[in-house]
C-alpha positions as CSV (number, residue, x, y, z in Angstrom):
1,X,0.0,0.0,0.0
2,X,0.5,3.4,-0.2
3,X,2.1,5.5,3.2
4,X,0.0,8.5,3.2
5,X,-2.8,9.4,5.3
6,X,-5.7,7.2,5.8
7,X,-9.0,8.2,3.5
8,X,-11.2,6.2,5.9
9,X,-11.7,5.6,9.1
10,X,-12.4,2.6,11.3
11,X,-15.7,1.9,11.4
12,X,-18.5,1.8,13.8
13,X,-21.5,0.0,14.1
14,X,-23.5,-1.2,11.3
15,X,-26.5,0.2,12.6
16,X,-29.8,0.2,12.6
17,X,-30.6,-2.5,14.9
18,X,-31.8,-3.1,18.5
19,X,-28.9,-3.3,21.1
20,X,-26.8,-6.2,21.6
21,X,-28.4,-8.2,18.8
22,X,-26.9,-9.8,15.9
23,X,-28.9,-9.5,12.5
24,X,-30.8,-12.3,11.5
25,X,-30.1,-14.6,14.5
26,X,-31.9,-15.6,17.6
27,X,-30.4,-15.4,21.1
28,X,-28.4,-18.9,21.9
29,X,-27.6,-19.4,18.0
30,X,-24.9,-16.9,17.6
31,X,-21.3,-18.3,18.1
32,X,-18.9,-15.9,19.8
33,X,-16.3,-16.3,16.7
34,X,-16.5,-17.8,13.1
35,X,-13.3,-18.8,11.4
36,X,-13.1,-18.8,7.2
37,X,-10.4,-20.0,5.8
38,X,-8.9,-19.3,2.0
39,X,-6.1,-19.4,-0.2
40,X,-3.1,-16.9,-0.2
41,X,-0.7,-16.9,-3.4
42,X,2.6,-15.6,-2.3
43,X,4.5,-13.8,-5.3
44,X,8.1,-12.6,-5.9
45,X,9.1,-8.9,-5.8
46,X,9.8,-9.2,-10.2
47,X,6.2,-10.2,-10.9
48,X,5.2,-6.6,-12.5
49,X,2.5,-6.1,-11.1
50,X,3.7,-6.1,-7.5
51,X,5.7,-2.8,-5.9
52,X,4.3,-0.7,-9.0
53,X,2.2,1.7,-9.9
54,X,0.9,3.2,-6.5
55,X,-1.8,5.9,-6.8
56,X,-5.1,6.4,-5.1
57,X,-7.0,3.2,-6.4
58,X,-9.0,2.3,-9.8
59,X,-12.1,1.9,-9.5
60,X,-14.2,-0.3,-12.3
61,X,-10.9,-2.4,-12.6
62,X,-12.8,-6.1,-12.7
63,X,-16.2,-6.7,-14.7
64,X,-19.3,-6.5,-12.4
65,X,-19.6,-10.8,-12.8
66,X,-17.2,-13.4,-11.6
67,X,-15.6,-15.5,-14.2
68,X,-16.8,-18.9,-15.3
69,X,-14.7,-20.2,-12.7
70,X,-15.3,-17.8,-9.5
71,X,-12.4,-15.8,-10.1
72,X,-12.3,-11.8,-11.2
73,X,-12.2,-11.0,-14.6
74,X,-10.5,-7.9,-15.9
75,X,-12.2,-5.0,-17.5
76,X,-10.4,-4.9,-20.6
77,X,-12.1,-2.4,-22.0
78,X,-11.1,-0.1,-18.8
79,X,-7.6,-0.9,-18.4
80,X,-6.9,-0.5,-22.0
81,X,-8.6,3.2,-22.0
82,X,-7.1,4.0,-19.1
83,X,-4.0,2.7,-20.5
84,X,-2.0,-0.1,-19.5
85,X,0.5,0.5,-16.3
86,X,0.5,3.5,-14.0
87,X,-2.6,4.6,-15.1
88,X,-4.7,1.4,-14.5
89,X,-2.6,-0.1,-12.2
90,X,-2.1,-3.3,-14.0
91,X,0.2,-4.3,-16.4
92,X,-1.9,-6.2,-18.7
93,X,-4.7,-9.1,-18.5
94,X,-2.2,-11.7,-18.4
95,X,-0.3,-10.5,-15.3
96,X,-3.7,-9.8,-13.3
97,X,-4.9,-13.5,-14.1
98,X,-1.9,-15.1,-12.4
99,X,-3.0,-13.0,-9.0
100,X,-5.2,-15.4,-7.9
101,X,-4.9,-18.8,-9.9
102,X,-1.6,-21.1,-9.1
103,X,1.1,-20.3,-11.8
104,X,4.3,-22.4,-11.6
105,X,7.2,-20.0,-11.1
106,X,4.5,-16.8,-10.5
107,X,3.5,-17.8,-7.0
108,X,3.1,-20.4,-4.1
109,X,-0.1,-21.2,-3.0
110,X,-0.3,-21.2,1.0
111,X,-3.8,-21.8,2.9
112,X,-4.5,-19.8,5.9
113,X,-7.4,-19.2,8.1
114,X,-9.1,-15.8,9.9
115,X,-10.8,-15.4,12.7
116,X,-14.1,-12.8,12.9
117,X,-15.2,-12.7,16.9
118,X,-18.4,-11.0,17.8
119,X,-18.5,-7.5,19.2
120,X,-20.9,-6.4,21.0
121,X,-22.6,-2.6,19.9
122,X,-24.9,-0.9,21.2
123,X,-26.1,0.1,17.5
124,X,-26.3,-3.9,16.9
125,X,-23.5,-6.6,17.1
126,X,-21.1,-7.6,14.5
127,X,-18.3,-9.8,13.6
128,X,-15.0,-8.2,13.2
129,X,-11.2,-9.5,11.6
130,X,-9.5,-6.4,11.9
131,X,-5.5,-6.6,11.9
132,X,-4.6,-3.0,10.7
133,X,-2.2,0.2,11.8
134,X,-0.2,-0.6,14.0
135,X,-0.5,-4.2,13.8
136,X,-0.6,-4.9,10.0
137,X,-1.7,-7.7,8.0
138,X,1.6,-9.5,6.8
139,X,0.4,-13.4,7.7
140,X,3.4,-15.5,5.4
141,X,6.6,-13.7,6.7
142,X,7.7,-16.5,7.7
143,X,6.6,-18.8,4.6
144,X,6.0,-18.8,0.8
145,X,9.1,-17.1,-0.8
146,X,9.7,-15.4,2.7
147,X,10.7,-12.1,3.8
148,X,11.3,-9.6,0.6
149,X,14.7,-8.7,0.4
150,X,15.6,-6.4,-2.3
151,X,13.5,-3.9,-5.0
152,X,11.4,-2.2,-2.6
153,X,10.5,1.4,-3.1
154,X,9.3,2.2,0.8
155,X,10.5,-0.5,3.3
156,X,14.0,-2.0,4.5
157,X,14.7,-5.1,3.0
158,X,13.7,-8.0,5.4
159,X,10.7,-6.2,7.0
160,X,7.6,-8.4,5.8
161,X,6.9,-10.1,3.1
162,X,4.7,-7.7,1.2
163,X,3.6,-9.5,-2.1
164,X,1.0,-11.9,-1.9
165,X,-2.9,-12.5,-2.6
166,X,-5.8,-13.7,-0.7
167,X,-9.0,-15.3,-2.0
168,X,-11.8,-16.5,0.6
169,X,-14.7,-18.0,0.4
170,X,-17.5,-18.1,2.6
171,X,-21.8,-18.5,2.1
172,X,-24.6,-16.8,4.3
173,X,-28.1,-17.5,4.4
174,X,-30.4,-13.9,3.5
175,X,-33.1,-14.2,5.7
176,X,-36.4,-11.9,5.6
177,X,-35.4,-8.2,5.8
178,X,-38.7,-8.2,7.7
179,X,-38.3,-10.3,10.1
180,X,-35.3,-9.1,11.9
181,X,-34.4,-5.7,13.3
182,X,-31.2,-4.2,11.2
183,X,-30.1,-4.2,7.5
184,X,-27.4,-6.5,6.3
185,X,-24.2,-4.8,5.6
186,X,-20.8,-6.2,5.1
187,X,-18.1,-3.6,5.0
188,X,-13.9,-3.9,4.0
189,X,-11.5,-1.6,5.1
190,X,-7.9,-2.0,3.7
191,X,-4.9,-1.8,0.7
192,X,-4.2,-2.7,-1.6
193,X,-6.9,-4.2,-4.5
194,X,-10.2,-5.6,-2.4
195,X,-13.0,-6.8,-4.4
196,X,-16.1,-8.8,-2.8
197,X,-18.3,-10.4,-4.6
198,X,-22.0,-11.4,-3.7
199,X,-23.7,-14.4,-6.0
200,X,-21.2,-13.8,-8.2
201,X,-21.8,-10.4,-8.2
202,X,-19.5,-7.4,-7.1
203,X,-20.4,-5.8,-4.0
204,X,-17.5,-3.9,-3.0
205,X,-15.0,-2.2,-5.2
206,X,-11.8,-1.2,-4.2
207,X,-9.6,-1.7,-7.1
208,X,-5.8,-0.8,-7.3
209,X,-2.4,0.0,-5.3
210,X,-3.7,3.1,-2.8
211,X,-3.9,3.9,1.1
212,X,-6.2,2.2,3.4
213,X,-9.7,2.4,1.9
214,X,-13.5,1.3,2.7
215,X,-17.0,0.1,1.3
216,X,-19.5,-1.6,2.1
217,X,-22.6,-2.9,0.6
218,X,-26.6,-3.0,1.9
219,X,-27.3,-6.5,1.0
220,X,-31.2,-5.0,1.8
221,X,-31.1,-2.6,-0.8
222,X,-29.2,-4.2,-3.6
223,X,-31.0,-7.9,-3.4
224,X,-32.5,-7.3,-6.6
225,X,-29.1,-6.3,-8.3
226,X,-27.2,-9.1,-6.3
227,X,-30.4,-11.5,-6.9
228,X,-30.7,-12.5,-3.2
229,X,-33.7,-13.9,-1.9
230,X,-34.9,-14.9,1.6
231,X,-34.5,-18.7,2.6
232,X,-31.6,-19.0,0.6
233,X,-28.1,-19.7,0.9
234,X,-25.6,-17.6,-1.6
235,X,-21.8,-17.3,-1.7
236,X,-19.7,-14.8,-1.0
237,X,-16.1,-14.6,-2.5
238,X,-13.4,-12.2,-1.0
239,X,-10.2,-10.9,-3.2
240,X,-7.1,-9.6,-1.7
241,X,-4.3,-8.0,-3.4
242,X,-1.3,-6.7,-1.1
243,X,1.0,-5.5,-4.2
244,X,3.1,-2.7,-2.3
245,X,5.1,-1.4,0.6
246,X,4.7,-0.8,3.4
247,X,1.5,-1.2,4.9
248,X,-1.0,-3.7,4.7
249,X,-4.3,-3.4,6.2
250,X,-7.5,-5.4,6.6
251,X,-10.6,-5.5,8.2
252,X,-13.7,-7.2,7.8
253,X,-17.3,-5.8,9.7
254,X,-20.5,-7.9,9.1
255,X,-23.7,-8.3,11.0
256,X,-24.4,-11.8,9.5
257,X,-23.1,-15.0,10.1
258,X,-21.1,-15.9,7.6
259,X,-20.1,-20.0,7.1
260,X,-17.3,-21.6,6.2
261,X,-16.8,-23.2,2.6
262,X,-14.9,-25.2,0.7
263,X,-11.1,-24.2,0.4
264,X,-10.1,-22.8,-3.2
265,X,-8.8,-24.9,-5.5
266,X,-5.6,-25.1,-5.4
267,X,-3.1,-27.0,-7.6
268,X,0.1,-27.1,-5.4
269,X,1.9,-26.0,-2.4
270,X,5.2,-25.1,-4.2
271,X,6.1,-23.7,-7.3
């Protein structure tokens, strides 16, 4: 990420709700934590999309459906008008593809788990995975291709390891927005590229190599564009992209239970 002043603050609450009440959920069937876990795809400093092009975010970066097989699909169109590089942040559709799908000699795939614990709110309760200023989000310094040691623009070498990916997958049931006293909201906070998508569709959209960031989504108000209906289970898919010293935050605030899912595919430990 980008060191320069945050753009967003933390969060708090996810309001409106009655007190001490999770969304959705009656008393004694809300566990304390919930614990996901996904996929992260360590890369080396050389890949060129990784310690390049920081900036302030691109928004509009990935098409609005996931690809034919769950992953983010660049928008082409976008990139290429923007034009390849600094100004869209991406060197070109081959590079992004290799962010989060195993690539012999791009990246090592290395599976790791989170853990969101309930927090109690006056304005309604929520799960929370928060690991942000001062205690960053660096969670394979110690594995993949290890610490980075050389071709950093703003970091000592041997710091963190600060080039990696993170794909999770998780499903929630949408119950009646009637029938329960708040909203559902899922919110992101963090750098670098964050994209989450809903049914396949994308909810929040913070594309590109900038400074800690957030959105969130109203699950309520965009069921018909996310084509959500109550009673029914639906999956939603997180993408991570730390690309660039020397930060890396992360948070996750949501005031449904979310479950855990099958791990992504992945074709190897190793390159």
């Amino acid at each position: 990420m980008t060191p320069s002043i945050l753009i967003a603050a933390a969060l708090v609450g996810m309001g409106p709700g009655e007190p001490g009440g999770l969304s959705g959920a009656d008393a004694g069937e809300v566990p304390e934590s919930i614990t996901l876990t996904g996929v992260i795809r360590d890369f080396k400093v050389t890949h060129p999309d990784f310690e390049a092009y920081p900036g302030s975010g691109v928004k509009n970066m990935v098409l609005e459906d996931l690809g034919p097989d769950d992953k983010p699909m660049l928008n082409v169109d976008r990139c290429a008008s923007l034009g390849w590089g600094s100004r869209s942040q991406v060197t070109s559709e081959e590079s992004f593809n290799q962010w989060f799908r195993d690539v012999p000699g791009e990246n090592t795939s290395i599976p790791h788990s989170i853990e969101l614990s309930l927090e109690k709110r006056n304005s309604g309760d929520v799960y929370v995975f928060a690991m942000e200023r001062p205690e960053y989000f660096f969670p394979i310094d110690e594995a993949g291709y290890g610490l980075s040691m050389s071709g950093l623009r703003w970091a000592a070498p041997g710091t963190h390891n600060f080039h990696f990916t993170y794909e999770l997958e998780t499903r929630f049931t949408y119950t009646d927005p009637d029938e329960r006293d708040a909203d559902f909201v899922f919110r992101f906070t963090g750098d670098d590229d964050v994209w989450v998508y809903i049914n396949g569709k994308l909810a929040v959209d913070l594309g590109g190599v900038h400074s800690q960031q957030s959105d969130s989504i109203n699950l309520d108000e965009e069921a018909e564009r996310l084509g959500i209906e109550p009673g029914q289970d639906y999956q939603l898919k997180l993408f991570f992209a730390e690309r660039h010293t020397s930060e890396s935050n992360f948070r996750i605030e949501t005031n449904f239970a979310l479950k855990p899912a099958k791990l992504p595919v992945i074709s190897s430990l190793a390159d």
